[in-house]
RODO-2510 file (C-alpha; in nm, 4 decimals, decimal comma):
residues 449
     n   res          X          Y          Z
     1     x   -11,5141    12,1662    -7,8088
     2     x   -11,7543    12,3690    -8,0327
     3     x   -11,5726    12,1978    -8,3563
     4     x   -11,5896    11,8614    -8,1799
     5     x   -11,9317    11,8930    -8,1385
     6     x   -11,9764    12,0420    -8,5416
     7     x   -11,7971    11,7538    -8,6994
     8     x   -12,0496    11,4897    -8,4580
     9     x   -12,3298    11,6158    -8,6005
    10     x   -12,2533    11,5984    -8,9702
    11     x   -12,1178    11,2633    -8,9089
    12     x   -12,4417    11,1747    -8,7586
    13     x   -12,6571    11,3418    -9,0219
    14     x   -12,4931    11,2128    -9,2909
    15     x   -12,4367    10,8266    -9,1349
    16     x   -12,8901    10,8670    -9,0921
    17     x   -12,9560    10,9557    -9,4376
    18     x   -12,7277    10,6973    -9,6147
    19     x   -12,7765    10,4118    -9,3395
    20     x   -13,1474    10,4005    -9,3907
    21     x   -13,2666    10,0271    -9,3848
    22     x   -13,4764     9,9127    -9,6220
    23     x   -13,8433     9,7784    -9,4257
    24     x   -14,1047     9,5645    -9,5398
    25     x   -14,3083     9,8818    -9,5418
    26     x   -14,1258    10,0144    -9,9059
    27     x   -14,2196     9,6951   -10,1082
    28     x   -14,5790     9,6716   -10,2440
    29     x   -14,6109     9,3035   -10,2408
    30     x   -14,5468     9,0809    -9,9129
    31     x   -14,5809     8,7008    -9,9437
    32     x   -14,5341     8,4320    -9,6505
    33     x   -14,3106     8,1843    -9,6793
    34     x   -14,2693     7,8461    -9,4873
    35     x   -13,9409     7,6893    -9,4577
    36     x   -13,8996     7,2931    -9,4348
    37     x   -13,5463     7,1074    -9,4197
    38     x   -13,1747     7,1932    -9,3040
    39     x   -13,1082     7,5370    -9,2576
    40     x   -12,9453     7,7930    -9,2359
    41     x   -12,9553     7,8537    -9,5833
    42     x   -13,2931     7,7959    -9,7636
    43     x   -13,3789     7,7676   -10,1648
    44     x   -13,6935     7,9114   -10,3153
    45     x   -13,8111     7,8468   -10,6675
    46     x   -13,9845     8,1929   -10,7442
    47     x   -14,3537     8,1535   -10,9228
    48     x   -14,4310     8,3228   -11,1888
    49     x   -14,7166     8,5238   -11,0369
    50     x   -14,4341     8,6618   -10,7662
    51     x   -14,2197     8,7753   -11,0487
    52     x   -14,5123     8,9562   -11,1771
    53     x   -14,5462     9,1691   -10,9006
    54     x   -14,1843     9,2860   -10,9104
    55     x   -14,1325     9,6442   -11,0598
    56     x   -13,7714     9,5561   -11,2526
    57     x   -13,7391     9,2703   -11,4903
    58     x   -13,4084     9,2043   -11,3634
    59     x   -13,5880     9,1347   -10,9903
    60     x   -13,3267     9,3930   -10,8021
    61     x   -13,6312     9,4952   -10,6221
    62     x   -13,6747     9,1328   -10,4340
    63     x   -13,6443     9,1203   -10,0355
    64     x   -13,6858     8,8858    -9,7562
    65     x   -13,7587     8,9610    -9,4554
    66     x   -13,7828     8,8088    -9,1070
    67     x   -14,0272     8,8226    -8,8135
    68     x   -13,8505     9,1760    -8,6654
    69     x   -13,8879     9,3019    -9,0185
    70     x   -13,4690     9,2946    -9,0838
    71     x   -13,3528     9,2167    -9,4296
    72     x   -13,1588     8,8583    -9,5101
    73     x   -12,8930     8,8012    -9,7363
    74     x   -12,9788     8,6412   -10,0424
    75     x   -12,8535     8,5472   -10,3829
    76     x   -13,0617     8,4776   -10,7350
    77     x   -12,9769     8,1839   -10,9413
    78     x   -13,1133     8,2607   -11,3187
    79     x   -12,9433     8,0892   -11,5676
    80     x   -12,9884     8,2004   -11,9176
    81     x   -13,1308     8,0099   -12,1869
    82     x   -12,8494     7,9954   -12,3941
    83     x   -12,6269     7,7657   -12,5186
    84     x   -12,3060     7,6499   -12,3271
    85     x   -11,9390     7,6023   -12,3978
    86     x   -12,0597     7,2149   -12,2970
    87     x   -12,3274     7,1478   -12,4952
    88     x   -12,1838     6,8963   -12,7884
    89     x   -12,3914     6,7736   -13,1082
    90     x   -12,2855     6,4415   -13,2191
    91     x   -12,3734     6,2397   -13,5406
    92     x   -12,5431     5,8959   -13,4466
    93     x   -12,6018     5,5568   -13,6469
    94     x   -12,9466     5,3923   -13,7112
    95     x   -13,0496     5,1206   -13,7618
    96     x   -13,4346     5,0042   -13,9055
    97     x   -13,7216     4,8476   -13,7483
    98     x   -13,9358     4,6446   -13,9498
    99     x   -14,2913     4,5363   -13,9257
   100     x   -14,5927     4,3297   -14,1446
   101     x   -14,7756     4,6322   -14,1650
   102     x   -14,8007     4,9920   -13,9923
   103     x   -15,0678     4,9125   -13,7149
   104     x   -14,8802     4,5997   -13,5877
   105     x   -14,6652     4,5969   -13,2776
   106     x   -14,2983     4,5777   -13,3748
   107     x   -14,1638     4,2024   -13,3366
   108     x   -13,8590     4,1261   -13,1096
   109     x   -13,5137     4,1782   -13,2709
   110     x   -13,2094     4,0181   -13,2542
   111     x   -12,8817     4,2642   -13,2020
   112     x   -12,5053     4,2671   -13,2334
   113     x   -12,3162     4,5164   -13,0061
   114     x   -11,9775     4,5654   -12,9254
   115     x   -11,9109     4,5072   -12,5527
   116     x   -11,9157     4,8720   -12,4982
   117     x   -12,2419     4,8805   -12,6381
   118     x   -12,2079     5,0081   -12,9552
   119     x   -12,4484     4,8170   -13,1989
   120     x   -12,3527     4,6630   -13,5210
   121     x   -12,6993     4,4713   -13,6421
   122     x   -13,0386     4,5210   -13,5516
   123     x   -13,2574     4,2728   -13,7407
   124     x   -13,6504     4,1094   -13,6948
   125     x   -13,6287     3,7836   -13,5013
   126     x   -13,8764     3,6688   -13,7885
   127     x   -13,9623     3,7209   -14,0930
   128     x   -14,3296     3,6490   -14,2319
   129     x   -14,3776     3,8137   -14,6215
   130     x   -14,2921     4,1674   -14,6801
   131     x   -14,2210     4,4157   -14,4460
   132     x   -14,2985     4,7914   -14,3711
   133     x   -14,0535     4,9820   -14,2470
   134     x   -14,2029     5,1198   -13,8888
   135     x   -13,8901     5,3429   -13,6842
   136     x   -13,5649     5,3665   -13,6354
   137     x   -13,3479     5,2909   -13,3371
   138     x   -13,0291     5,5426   -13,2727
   139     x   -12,7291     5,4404   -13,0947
   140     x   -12,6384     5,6781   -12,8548
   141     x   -12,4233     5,4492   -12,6280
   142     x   -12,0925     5,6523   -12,7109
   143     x   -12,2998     5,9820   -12,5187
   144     x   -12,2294     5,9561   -12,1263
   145     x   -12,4201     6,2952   -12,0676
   146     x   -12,8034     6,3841   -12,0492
   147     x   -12,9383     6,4286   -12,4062
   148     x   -13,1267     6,7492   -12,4743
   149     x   -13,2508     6,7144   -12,8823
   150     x   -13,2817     6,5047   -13,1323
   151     x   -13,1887     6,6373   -13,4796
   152     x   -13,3221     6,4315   -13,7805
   153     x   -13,3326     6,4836   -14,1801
   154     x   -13,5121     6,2385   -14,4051
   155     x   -13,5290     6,1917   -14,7765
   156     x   -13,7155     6,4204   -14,9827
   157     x   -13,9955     6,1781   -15,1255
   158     x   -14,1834     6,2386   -14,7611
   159     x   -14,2347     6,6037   -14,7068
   160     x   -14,5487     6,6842   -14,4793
   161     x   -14,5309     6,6345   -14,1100
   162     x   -14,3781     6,2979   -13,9410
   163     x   -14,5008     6,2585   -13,6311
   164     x   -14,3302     5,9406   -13,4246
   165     x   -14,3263     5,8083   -13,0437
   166     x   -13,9615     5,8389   -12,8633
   167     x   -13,8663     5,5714   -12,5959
   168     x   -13,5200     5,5464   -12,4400
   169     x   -13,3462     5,2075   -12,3243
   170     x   -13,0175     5,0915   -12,1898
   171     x   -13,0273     4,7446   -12,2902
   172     x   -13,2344     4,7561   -12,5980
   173     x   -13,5251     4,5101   -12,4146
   174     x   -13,6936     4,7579   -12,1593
   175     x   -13,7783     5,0632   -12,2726
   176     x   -13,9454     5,3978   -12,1220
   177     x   -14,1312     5,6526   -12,2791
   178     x   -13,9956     5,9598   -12,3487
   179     x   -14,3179     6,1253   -12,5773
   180     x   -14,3801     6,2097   -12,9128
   181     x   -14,1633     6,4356   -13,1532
   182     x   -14,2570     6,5661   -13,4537
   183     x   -14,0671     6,7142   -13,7836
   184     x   -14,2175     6,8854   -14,0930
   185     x   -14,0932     6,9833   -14,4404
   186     x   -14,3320     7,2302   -14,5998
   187     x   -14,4112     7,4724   -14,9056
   188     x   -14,6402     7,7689   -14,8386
   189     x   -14,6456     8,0216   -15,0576
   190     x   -14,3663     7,9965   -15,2863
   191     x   -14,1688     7,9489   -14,9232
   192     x   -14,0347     7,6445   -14,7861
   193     x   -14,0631     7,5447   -14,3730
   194     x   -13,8707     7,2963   -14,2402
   195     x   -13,8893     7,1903   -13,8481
   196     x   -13,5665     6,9294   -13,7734
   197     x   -13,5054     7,0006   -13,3763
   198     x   -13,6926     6,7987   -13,1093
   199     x   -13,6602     6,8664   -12,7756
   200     x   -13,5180     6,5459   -12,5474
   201     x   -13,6219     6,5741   -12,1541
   202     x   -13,2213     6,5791   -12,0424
   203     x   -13,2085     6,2605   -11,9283
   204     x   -12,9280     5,9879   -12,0223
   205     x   -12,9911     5,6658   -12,2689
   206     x   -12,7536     5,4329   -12,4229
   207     x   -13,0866     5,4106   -12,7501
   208     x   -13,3362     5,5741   -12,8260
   209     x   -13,6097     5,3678   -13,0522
   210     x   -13,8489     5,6129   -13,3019
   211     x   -14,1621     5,4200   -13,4307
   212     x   -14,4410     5,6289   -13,6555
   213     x   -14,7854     5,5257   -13,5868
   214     x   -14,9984     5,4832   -13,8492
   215     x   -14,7482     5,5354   -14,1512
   216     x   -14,3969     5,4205   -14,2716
   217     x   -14,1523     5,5643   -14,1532
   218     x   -13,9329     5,7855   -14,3833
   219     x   -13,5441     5,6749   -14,4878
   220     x   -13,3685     5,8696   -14,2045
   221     x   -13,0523     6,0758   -14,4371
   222     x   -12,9052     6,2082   -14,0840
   223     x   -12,9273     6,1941   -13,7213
   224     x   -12,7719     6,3868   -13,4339
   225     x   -12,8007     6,4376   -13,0652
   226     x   -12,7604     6,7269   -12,8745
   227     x   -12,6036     6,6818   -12,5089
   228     x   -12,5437     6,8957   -12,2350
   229     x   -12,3759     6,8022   -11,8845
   230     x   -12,6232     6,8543   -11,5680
   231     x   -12,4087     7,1452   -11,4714
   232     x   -12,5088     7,3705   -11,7703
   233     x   -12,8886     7,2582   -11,8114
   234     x   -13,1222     7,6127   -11,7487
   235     x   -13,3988     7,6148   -11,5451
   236     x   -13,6814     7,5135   -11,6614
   237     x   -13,9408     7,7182   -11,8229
   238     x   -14,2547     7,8674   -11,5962
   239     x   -14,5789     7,9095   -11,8169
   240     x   -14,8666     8,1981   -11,7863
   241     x   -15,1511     8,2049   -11,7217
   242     x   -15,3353     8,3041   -12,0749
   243     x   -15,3784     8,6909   -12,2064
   244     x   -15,5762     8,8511   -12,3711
   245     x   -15,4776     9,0447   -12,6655
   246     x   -15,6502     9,3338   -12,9317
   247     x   -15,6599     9,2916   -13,3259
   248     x   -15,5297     9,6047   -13,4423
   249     x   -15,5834     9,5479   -13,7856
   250     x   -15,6498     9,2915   -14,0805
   251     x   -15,3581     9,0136   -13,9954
   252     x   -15,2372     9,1841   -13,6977
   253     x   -15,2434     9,1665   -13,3180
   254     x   -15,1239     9,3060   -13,0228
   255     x   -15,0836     9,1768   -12,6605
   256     x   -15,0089     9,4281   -12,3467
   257     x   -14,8089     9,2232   -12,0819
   258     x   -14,8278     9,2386   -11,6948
   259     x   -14,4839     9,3702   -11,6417
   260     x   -14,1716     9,3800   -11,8631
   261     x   -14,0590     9,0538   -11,9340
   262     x   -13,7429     8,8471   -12,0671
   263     x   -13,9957     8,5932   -12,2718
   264     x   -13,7956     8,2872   -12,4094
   265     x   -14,0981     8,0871   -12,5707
   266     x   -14,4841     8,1866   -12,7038
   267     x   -14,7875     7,8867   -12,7075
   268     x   -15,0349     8,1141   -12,9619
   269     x   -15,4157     7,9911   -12,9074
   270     x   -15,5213     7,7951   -13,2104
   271     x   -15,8861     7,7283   -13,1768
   272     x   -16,0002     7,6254   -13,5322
   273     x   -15,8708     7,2701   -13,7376
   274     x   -15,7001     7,3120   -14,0479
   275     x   -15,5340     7,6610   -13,9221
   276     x   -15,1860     7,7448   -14,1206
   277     x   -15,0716     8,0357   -14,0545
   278     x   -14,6856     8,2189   -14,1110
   279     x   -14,6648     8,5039   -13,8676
   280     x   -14,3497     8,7685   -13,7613
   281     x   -14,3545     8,8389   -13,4215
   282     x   -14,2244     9,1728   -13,2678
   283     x   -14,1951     9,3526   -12,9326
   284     x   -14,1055     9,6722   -12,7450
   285     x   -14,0234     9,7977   -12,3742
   286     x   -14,2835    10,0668   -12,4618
   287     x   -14,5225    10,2821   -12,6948
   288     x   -14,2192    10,5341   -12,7679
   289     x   -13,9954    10,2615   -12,8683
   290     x   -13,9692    10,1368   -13,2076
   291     x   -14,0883     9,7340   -13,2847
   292     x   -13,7899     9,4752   -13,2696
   293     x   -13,8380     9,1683   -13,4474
   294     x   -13,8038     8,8479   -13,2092
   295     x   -13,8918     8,5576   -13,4201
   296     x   -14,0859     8,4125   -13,7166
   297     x   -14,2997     8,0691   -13,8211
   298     x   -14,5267     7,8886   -13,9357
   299     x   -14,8318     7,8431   -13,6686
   300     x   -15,0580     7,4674   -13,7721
   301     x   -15,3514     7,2783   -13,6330
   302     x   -15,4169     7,0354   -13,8773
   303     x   -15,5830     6,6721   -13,9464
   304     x   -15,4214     6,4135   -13,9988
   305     x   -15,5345     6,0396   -13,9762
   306     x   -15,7905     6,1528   -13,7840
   307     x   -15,5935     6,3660   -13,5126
   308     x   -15,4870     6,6883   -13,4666
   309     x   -15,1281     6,7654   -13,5692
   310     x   -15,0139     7,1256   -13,3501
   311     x   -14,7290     7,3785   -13,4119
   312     x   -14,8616     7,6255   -13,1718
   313     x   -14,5436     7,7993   -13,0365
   314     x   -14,2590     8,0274   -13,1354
   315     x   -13,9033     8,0320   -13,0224
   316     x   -13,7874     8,3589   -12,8621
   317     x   -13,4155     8,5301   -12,7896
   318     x   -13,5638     8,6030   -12,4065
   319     x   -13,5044     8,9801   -12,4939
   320     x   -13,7354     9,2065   -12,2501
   321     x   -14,0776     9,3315   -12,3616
   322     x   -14,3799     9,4609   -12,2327
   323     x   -14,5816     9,4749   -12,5785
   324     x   -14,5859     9,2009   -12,8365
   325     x   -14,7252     9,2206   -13,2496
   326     x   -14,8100     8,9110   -13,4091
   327     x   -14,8270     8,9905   -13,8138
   328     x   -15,0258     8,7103   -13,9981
   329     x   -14,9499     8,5957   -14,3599
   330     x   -15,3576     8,5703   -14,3938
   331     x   -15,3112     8,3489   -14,7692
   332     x   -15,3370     8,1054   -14,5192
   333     x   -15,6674     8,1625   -14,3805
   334     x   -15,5629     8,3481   -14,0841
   335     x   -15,6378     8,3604   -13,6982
   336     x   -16,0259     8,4818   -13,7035
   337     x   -16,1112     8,8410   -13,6491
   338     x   -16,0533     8,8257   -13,2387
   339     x   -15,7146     8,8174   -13,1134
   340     x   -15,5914     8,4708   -12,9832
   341     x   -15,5347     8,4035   -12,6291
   342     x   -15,1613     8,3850   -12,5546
   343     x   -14,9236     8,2398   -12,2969
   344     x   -14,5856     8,3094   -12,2176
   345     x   -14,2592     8,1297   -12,0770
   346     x   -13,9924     8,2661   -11,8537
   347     x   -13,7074     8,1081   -11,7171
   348     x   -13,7545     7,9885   -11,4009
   349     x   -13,5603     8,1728   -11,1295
   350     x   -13,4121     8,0575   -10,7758
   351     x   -13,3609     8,2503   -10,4495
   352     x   -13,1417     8,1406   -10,1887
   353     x   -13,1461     8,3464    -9,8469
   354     x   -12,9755     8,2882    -9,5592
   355     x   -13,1987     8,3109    -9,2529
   356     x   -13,1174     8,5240    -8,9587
   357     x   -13,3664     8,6403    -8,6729
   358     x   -13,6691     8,3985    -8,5906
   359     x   -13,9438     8,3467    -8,8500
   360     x   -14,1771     8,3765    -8,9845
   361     x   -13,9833     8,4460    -9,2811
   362     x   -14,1403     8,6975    -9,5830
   363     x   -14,1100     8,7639    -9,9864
   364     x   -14,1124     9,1468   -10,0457
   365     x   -14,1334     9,3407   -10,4029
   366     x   -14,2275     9,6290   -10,5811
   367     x   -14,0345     9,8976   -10,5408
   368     x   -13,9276    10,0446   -10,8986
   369     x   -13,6301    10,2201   -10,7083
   370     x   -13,4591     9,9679   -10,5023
   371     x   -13,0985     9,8914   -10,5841
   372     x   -13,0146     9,5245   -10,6150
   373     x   -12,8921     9,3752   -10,3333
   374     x   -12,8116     9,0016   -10,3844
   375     x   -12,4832     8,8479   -10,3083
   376     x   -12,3386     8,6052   -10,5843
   377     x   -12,3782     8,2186   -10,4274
   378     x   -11,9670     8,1847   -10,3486
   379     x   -12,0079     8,4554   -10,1318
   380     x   -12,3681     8,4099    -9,9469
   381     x   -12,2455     8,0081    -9,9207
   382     x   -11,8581     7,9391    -9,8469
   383     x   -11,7222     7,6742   -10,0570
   384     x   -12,0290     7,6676   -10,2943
   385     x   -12,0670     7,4111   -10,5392
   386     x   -12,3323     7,3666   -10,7775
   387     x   -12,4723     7,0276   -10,6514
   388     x   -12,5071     7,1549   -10,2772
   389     x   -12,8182     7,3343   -10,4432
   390     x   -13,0088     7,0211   -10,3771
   391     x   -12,9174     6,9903   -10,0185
   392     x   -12,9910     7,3333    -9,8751
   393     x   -13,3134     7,3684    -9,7140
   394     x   -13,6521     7,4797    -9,8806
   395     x   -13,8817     7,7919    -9,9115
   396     x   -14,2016     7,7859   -10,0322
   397     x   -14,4622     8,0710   -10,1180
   398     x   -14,7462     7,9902    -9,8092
   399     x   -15,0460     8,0805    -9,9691
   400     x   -15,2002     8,2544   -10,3062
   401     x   -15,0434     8,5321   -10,4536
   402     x   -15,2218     8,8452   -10,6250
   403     x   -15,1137     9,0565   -10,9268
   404     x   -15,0652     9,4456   -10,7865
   405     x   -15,1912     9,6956   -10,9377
   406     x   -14,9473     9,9523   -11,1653
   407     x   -15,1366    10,2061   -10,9697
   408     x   -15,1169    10,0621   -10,5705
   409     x   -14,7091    10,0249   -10,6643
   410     x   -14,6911    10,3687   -10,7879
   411     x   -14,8392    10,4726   -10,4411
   412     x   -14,5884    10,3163   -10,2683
   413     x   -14,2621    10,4163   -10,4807
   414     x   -14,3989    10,7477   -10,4247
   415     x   -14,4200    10,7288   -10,0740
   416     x   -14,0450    10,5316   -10,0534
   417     x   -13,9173    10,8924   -10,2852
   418     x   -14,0917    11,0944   -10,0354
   419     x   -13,9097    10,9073    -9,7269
   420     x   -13,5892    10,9692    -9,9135
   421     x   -13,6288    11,3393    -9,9962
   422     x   -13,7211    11,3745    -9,6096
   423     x   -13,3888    11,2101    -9,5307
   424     x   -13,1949    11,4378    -9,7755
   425     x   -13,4185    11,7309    -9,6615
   426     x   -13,2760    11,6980    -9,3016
   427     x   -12,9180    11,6181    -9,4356
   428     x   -12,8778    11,9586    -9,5933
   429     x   -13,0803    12,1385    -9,3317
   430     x   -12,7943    11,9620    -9,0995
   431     x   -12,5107    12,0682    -9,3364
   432     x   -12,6646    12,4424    -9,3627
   433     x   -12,6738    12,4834    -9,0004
   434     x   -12,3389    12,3761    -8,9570
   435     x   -12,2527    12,5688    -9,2442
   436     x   -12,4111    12,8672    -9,0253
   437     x   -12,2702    12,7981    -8,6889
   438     x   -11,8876    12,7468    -8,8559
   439     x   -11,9712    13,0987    -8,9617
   440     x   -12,0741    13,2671    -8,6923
   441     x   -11,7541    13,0868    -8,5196
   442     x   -11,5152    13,2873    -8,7750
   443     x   -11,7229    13,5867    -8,7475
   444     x   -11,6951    13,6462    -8,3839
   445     x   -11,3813    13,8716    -8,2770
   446     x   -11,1202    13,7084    -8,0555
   447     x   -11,0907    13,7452    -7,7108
   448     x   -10,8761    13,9797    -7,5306
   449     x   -10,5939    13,8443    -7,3144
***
């Protein structure tokens, strides 16, 4: 009975110390939610200032929690940025629009398609003396999947910036607005720039129309389209609020951010007109670490037909940071002796928990020694598909959100290693006394019979 008894309580011991459930009490940051919709499962877009407060870039340290304080099952969603097996480029044909000068609206044209759509002619309806040549339309009727950039080259008797209005149509008489692009080809410094991506907003057309405002358009050499299926899009990007940074030196800058980061785009603060500026950007996880170089450009707010033309942001391989160095080529005039505000872009990231207990429900984080405990999406929703995303029920964060402190979270990691230590404390105190008792078992001489 005595070894019975011995084997119970290590079983016991042990079973207390690893068993420990996580509380709401071990996470620094607590955040309401309300639900709304068809449950059981529920999808929450995560804001930016939430991901702030978390204490590992890769968000292992994210909870939820209901009303009795137990912990749900969850799963993340973060796609990365990059690009997908799906994603196909594909060469289009253009055709020219035509007008009697650059400031008049473009005249109706008369077309020849195929009857799958694919055009043949485009041509003025009229003609009345010479003509300026004003856009281009691209036939993109042979693409059945959401278009994500437009790729152009031009000939080389226009370098400078072309800046042109995009508008998508199916049947080449209605057309919607899709915003402005804008190329450049450039010499700086014995260097030449060249910008020939424009980002699409992923939707599908059958043509897109360009038209320049203001100017003739350039003879188009080559254009392509970028497409993705809606299966492989990313998330979109979630902008910052703007930092502050410190000029370390002559050219150079330095920003300190909230938490460590996997950064996939920069919008640098360019307050003065006619700014130019080539800059190298770097970053590090921290001060022991050596700078990595993340991307390079040329930075431009410039006049032109009296508006501002703006290159404000740089491209970034979404590696995490917590420290970022902007060097300045200053033969262009520079940034100005204070540092430039900053913002910063992360992918956007989705949580889907599955709700258990009554609510109200709760967002917990900050705990730089939690394990990750999310489930992949197969196995927290049977027979998951991507498009049931849209039907599962929503989560929202109920109120404001505030940044903690490096110095509250530190209090309460510490206090989490303390409960943990405690637990092992009693563990080994519970393995030495059995230790003892088996001991004083062997010790003791056996009875006569």
């Amino acid at each position: 009975m005595g070894k019975v008894s011995l084997s119970g309580l290590a079983v016991w011991i042990l079973c207390s110390a690893v068993h420990a459930q996580e509380t709401p009490a071990d996470f620094a940051t607590h955040v309401p939610l309300a639900i709304s919709g068809n449950g059981p499962w529920y999808r929450l877009e995560l804001p930016l200032a939430v991901q702030l407060n978390a204490r590992q870039a890769d968000l292992s340290d994210v909870r939820v929690f209901n009303a009795a304080g137990e912990p749900q099952a969850y799963a993340l969603s973060r796609q990365a940025s990059q690009r997908t097996e799906s994603r196909n480029v594909t060469d289009v044909k253009w055709f020219p629009l035509y007008a009697a000068d650059t400031h008049e609206a473009l005249p109706g044209v008369v077309m020849k398609a195929t009857t799958d759509g694919t055009l043949l002619e485009i041509r003025p309806s009229s003609v009345n003396g010479q003509q300026v040549l004003r856009g281009w339309v691209l036939d993109a009727s042979a693409i059945k999947v959401p278009l994500q950039q437009l790729t152009l080259d031009w000939s080389h008797e226009r370098d400078g910036f072309q800046r042109f209005s995009i508008e998508a149509s199916n049947d080449l008489q209605h057309w919607e607005a899709w915003g402005d692009g804008q190329v450049a080809r450039l010499s700086f410094a014995d260097e030449r720039v060249e910008q020939h991506d424009v980002s699409l907003p992923g939707q599908s057309a059958r043509y897109l129309r360009l038209v320049w405002q203001g100017q003739a358009a350039p003879l188009l050499t080559s254009a392509k389209l970028a497409s993705a299926t809606s299966s492989s899009l990313p998330l979109p990007l979630v902008w910052s609020q703007p930092l502050a940074g410190a000029r370390l030196k002559a050219g150079e800058y330095s920003w300190r951010l909230p938490a460590a980061l996997s950064i996939e785009r920069l919008r640098i603060e360019l307050k003065q007109p006619n700014t130019l500026a080539p800059v190298t950007l770097s970053g590090r996880r921290d001060d022991k670490q050596a700078w990595q170089p993340l991307s390079n450009g040329l930075l431009y707010r410039l006049t032109q037909d009296g508006r501002d033309v703006v290159q404000d942001q740089l491209q970034l391989p979404g590696q995490t940071v917590t420290e970022l160095k902007l060097q300045v080529d200053e033969r262009g005039g520079g940034l100005g002796i204070e540092a430039p505000a900053l913002r910063f872009a992360v992918r956007a990231t989705q949580l889907v928990f599955l709700a258990r207990g009554e609510p109200p429900f709760s967002l917990a984080l900050g705990n730089a020694s939690a394990r990750a405990a999310n489930l992949p999406l197969s196995t927290l929703i049977p027979d998951y598909k991507a498009e049931r995303l849209t039907t599962l029920g929503l989560a929202k964060v109920d109120g404001e959100v505030a940044f903690t402190s490096p110095a509250v979270v530190a209090a309460v990691d510490a206090a989490t290693n303390w409960k943990k230590l405690g637990l092992w404390a009693v563990l080994l105190l519970g393995v030495a006394a059995l230790g003892a008792m088996a001991y004083s078992l062997l010790r003791k001489p056996p009875v006569a019979r």
